[in-house]
C-alpha positions in Angstrom: -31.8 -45.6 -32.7 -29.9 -45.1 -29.4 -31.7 -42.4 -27.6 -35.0 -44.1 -28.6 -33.2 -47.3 -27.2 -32.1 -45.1 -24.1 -35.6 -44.0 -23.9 -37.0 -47.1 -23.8 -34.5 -48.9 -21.1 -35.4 -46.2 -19.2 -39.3 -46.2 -19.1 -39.4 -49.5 -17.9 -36.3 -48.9 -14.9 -38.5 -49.0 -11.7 -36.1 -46.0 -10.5 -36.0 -42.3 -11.8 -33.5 -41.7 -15.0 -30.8 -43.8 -14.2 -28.7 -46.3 -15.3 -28.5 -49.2 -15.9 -31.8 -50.3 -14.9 -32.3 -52.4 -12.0 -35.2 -53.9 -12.6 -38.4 -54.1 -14.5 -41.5 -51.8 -14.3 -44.5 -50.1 -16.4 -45.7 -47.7 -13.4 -44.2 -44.8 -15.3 -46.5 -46.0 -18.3 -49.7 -46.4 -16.2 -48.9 -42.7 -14.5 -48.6 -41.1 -17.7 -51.9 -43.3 -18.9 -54.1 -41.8 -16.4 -53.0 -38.5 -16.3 -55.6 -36.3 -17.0 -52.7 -33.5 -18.3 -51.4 -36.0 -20.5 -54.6 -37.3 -22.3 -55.7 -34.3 -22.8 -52.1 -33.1 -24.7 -52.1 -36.3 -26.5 -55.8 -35.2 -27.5 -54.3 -31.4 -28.8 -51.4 -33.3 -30.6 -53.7 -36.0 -32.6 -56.4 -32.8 -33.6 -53.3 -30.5 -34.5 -51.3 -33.6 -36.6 -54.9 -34.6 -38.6 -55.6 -31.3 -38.9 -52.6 -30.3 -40.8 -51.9 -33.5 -42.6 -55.4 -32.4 -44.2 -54.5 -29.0 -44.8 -51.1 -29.9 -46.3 -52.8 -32.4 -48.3 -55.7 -30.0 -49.3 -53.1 -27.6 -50.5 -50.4 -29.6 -52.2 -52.6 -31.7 -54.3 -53.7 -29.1 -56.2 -50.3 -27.2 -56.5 -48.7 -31.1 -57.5 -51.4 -30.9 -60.5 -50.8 -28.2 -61.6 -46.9 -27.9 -61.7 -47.6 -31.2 -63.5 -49.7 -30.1 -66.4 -49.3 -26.9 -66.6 -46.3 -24.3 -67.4 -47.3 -20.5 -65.8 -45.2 -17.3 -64.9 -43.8 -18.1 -61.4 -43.5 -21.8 -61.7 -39.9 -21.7 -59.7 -40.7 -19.3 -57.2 -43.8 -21.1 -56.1 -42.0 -24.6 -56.1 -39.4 -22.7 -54.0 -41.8 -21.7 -51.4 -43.6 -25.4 -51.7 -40.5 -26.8 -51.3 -39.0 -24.2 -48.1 -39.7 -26.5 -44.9 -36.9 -29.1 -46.8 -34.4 -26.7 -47.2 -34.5 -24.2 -44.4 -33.2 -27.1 -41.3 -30.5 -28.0 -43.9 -29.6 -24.2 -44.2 -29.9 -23.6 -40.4 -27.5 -26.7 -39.8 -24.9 -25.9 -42.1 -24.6 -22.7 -41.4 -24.6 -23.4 -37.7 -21.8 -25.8 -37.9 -19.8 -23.6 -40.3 -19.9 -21.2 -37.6 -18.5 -23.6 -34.8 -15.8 -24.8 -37.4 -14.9 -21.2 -37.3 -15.0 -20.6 -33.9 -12.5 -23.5 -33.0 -9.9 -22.3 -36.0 -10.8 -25.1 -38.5 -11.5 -22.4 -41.0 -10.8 -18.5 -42.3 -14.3 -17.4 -41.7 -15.5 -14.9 -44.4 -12.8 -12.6 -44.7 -9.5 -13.2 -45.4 -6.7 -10.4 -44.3 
């Protein structure tokens, strides 16, 4: 919640990105209102999020039926792929922050002499 609560206090402080605000203001919502660069990426990020909510949708519904009714060769694999976007930030981030745990001497690493 705090950097959307920084975010916030900060849209609406009449002066550029600092703290604490000194006032109150919506000019940096009006700029970014009628900018013609910004409509038009808000307009890209609206197609691209409908567009692949319905392809997710398109393509999960199916695969949910299915590992629901049926039992086929490859069942576990499949449900591994489906299932890769949860894993792969959580493998990414541990492995990340076993690495700076390392690095400051808070563990042995892989090998142990």
């Amino acid at each position: 919640m705090f950097p959307i609560i920084i975010t916030l206090v900060v849209a609406i402080n009449p002066r550029e990105f600092i703290l604490p605000p000194t006032g109150f203001t919506l000019r940096w919502f009006t700029a970014a209102w009628t900018s013609d660069t910004f409509l038009h990426a808000m307009g890209v990020s609206f197609f691209l999020a409908i567009a692949s909510a319905l392809l997710a949708n398109t393509l999960v519904l199916p695969a949910a039926i299915a590992f629901t009714r049926y039992q086929f060769a490859g069942k576990k694999l499949i449900n591994l792929f489906i299932m890769s976007p949860l894993l792969i930030p959580t493998t990414i981030f541990s492995l990340t922050l076993y690495i700076y745990f390392v690095k400051m001497g808070l563990g042995q690493g892989c090998y142990r002499y």
